[in-house]
C-alpha positions in Angstrom: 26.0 -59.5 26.0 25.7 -56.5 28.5 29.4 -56.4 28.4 29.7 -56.2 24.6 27.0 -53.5 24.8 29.3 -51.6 27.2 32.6 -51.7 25.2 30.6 -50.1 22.2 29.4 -47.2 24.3 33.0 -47.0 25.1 33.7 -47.3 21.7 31.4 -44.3 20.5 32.4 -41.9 23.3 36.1 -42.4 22.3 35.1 -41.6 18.5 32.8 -38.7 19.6 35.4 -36.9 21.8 38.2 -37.3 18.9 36.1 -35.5 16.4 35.6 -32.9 18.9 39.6 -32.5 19.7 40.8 -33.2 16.8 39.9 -29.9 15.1 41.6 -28.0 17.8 44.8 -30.2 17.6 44.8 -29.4 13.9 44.6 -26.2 14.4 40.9 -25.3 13.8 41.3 -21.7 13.7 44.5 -21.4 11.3 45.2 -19.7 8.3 44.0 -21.7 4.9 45.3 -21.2 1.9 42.1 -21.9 -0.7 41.9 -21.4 -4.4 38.6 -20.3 -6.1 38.0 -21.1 -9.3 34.7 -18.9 -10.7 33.6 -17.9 -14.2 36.8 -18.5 -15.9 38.6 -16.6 -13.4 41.1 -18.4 -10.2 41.3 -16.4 -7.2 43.5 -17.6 -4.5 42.9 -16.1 -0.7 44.0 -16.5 3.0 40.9 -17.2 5.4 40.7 -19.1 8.7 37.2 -20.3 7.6 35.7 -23.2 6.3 32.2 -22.2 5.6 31.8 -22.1 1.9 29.7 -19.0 2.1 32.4 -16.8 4.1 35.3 -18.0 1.6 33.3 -16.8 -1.3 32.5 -13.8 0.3 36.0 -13.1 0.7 36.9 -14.4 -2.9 34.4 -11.7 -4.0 32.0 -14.3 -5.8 28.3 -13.9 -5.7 26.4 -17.0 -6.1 23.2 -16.9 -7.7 19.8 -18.8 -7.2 20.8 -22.3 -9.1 24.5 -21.9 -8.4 26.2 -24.6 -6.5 30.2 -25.4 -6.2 32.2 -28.5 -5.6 35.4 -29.0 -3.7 37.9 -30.5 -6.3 40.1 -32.7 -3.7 38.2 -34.0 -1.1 34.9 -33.8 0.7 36.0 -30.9 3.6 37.5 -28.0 3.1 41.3 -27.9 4.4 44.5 -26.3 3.7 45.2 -26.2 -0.2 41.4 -26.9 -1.3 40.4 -25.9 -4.5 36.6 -25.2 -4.6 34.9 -24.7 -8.2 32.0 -22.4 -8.5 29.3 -24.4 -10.9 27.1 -21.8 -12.1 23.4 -22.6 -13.2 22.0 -23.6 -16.9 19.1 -21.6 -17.1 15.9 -23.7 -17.9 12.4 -23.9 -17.9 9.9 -26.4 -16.6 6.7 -25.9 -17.6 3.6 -28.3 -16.3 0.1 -27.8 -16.4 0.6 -25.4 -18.6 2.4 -22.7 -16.9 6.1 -22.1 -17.5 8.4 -21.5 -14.7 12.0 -20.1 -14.8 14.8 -22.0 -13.0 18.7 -22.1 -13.3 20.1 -26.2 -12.3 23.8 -27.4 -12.7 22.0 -31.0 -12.5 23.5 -33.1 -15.3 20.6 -34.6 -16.0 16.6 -33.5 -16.8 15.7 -35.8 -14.0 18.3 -34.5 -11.5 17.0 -31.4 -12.2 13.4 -32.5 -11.3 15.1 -34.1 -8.1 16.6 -30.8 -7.6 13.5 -28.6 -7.5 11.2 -31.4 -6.1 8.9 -32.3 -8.7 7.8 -35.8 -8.7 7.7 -37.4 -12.0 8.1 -41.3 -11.8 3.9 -41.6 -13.2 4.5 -39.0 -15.7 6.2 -38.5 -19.1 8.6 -35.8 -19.1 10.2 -34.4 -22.4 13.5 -34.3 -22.7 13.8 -38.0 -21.3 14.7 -38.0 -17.8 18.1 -39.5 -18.9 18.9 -36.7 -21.2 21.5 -34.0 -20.4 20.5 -30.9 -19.5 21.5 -27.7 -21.9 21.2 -24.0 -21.4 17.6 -22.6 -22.3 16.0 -26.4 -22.4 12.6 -26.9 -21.6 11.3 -29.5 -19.7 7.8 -30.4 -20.0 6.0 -32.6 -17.6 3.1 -34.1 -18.8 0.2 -34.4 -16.1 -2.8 -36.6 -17.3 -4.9 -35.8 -20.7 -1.9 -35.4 -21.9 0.5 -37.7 -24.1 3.6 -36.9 -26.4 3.3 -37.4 -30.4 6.2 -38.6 -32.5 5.7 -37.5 -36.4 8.0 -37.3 -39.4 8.8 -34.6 -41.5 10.7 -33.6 -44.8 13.0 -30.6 -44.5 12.5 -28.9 -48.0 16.1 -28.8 -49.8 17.6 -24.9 -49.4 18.8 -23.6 -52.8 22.1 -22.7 -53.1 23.2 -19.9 -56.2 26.7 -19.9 -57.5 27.6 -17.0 -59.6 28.5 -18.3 -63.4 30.4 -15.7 -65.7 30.1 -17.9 -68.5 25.6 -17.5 -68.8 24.6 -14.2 -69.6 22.9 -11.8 -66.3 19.5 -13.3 -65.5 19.7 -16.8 -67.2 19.2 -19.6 -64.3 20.5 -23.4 -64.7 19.5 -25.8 -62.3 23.2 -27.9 -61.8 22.2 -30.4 -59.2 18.8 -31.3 -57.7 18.2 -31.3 -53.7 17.6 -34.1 -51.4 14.7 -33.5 -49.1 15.8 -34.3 -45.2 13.6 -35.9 -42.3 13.2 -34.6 -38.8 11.4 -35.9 -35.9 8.8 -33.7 -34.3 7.9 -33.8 -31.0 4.3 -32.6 -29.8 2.0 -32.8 -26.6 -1.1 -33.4 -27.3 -4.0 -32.1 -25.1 -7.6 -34.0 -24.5 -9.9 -30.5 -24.1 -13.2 -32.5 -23.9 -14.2 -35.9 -24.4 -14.1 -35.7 -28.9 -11.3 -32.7 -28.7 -7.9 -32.4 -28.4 -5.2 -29.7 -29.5 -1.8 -30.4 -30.0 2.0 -28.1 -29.4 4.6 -28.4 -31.0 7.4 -28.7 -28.4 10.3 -29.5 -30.2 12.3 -30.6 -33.4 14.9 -33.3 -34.0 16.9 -33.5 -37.4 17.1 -37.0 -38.4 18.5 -36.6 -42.1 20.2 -33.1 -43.2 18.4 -32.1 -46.3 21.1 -31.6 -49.9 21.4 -28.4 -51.1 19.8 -27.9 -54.6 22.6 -25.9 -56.5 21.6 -23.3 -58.9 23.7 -21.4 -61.4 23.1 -17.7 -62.2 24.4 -15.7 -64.9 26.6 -13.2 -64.2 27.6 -11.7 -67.7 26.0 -8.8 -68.6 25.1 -8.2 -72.5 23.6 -4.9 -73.9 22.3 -4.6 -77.7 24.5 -3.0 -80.2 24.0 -2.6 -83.8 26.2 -5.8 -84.1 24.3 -7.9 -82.0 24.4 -8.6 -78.3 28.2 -8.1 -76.7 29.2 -8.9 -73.3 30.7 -6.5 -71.5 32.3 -6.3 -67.8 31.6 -2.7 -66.9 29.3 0.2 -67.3 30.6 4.3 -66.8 29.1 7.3 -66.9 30.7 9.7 -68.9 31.3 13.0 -70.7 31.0 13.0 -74.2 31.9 15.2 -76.9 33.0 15.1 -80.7 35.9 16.1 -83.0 37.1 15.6 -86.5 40.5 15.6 -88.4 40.8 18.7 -88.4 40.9 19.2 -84.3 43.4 16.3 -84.2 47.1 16.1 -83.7 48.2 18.2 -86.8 49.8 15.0 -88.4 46.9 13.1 -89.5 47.4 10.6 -86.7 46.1 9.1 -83.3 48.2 8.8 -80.7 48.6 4.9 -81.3 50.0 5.5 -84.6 46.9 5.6 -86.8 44.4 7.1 -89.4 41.2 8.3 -87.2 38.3 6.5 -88.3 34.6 6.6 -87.2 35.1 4.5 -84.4 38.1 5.5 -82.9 38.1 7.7 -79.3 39.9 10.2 -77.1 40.3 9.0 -74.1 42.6 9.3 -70.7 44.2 6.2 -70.9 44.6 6.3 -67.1 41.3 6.0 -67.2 40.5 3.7 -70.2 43.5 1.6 -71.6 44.3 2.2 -75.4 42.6 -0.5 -77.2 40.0 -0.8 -75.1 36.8 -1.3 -77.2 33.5 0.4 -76.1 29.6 0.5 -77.0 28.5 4.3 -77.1 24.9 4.7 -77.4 24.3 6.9 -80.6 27.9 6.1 -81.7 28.0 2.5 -82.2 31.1 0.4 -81.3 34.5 2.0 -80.7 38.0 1.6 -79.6 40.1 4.0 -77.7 42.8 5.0 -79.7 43.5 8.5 -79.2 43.8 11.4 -76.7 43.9 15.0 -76.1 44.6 17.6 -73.9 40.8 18.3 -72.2 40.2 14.3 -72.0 41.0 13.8 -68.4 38.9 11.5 -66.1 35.8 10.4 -67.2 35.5 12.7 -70.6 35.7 10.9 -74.2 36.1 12.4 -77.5 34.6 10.8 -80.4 35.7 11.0 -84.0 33.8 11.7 -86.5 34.3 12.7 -90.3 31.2 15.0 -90.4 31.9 18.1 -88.6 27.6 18.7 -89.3 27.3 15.5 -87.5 30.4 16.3 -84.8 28.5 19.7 -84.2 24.7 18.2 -83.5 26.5 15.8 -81.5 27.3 18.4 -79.0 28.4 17.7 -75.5 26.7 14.4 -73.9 26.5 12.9 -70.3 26.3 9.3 -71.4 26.8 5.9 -69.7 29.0 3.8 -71.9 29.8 0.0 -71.8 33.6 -1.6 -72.0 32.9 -4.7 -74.0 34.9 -7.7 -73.0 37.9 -9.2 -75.1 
């Protein structure tokens, strides 16, 4: 037995004085050749060191409170590691009511709690312990006179308008009706005396997506001629003025090839297209059918066989309306 005791003390010393050695015979004070892999970024460097700290210093990467890293091929750091820089989620962990900032590249909410120290196998924690750990989370741990509450809830149905060219401006047609959706919320309730309790909502968990209620809306406008109400697809503001037969062309024409008629206009047809028809306030409805030499831009000339009435008339700034069709 004593001899068996000896051979293992043997054994030990042997083991102890290789470790020591072998760093030496490997060259322990060599030149490494170590990528860095940070933010994105991969930053390969030449050191002769194999403390973490000094490599990143040389790298030029600052690791923050929270930070950690991980060596990708192995467990020590040799020729041709490659170490990953894990930067910290933040979070926050709030118990007994007060809320406390942390960053963790835990996995989990309970490796998290590992991480920082906080016991929590007699408490509830929300998230569960098992759940994975997202940027910005909170993590509550519940100390006692306190519990978690589970409720239901509908998600009201958001209304969803669709233009519709063929209902007049400000007509509304409900198309399809919306489907109310559930969610799960999550609240800790608080025992503030013996007959009192308050409760916080801590979180919300969709559980059914709520339908859309759809909603058509009229986009054709109308306006109220002496005819009726006609659609039309555009408004302008323009000049107006009046002439008669005898300011026209000299033949007796328009310049599409016609008798002038109340009803017909000067226009530029650059502006408005000949045949274009047209409601004119104090005119009535009209069609562009002729030009002149002073009708450029936004100027119209409206016929008329009374040269009493073309006089009264006068020079007008008027907003007319280009019917449709």
């Amino acid at each position: 037995m004593g001899s068996s005791n000896i051979q293992i003390r043997k054994l030990i010393a042997v083991i102890v004085l290789l470790l020591l050695v072998i760093p030496f015979l490997l060259g322990f004070d060599s030149i490494r050749n170590i990528t860095v892999k940070y933010d994105g970024l991969v930053r390969e460097i030449k050191t002769s060191s194999i403390k973490p700290q000094e490599i990143f210093q040389a790298a030029g990467v600052k690791l923050e409170p929270g930070d950690s890293w991980k060596i990708e091929d192995g467990m020590f750091i040799h020729d041709g590691s490659v170490i990953t820089v894990l930067r910290g989620k933040p979070i926050a962990i709030v118990r007994d009511g007060v809320e406390t900032a942390q960053k963790s590249t835990a996995s989990t909410v309970g490796d998290a709690l590992d991480g920082f120290g906080i016991s929590y196998r007699k408490k509830k924690v929300y998230p569960a312990v098992t759940a994975e750990i997202k940027p910005d989370m909170r993590i509550y741990v519940l100390s006692s006179g306190e519990r978690l509450k589970f409720t239901e809830e509908k998600i009201p149905p958001p209304v969803e308008y669709r233009d519709d060219g063929t209902m007049d401006e400000g007509v509304e047609k409900l198309e399809k009706e919306g489907t109310p959706g559930k969610m799960k919320v999550i609240s800790k309730v608080v025992r503030t005396s013996f007959f009192k309790t308050t409760t916080e909502k801590l979180d919300e968990e969709v559980l059914e997506k709520p339908i859309a209620k759809i909603v058509r809306c009229g986009t054709a406008s109308t306006v109220l001629t002496p005819a009726g109400y006609k659609r039309y697809s555009r408004k302008m503001n323009v000049e107006a003025t009046a002439y008669t037969i005898a300011e026209g062309s000299g033949t007796g024409l328009t310049s599409i090839g016609i008798v002038p008629y109340e009803g017909i206009v000067a226009v530029d047809p650059d502006v408005i297209p000949y045949y274009t028809k047209m409601y004119i306030p104090g005119y009535g409805i009209a069609m562009a059918g002729d030009c002149g030499g002073a009708i450029d831009g936004n100027i119209i000339d409206l016929y008329m066989e009374d040269i009493n009435r073309a006089i009264h008339w006068g020079r007008r700034y008027i907003t007319i309306y280009i019917l449709e069709g």
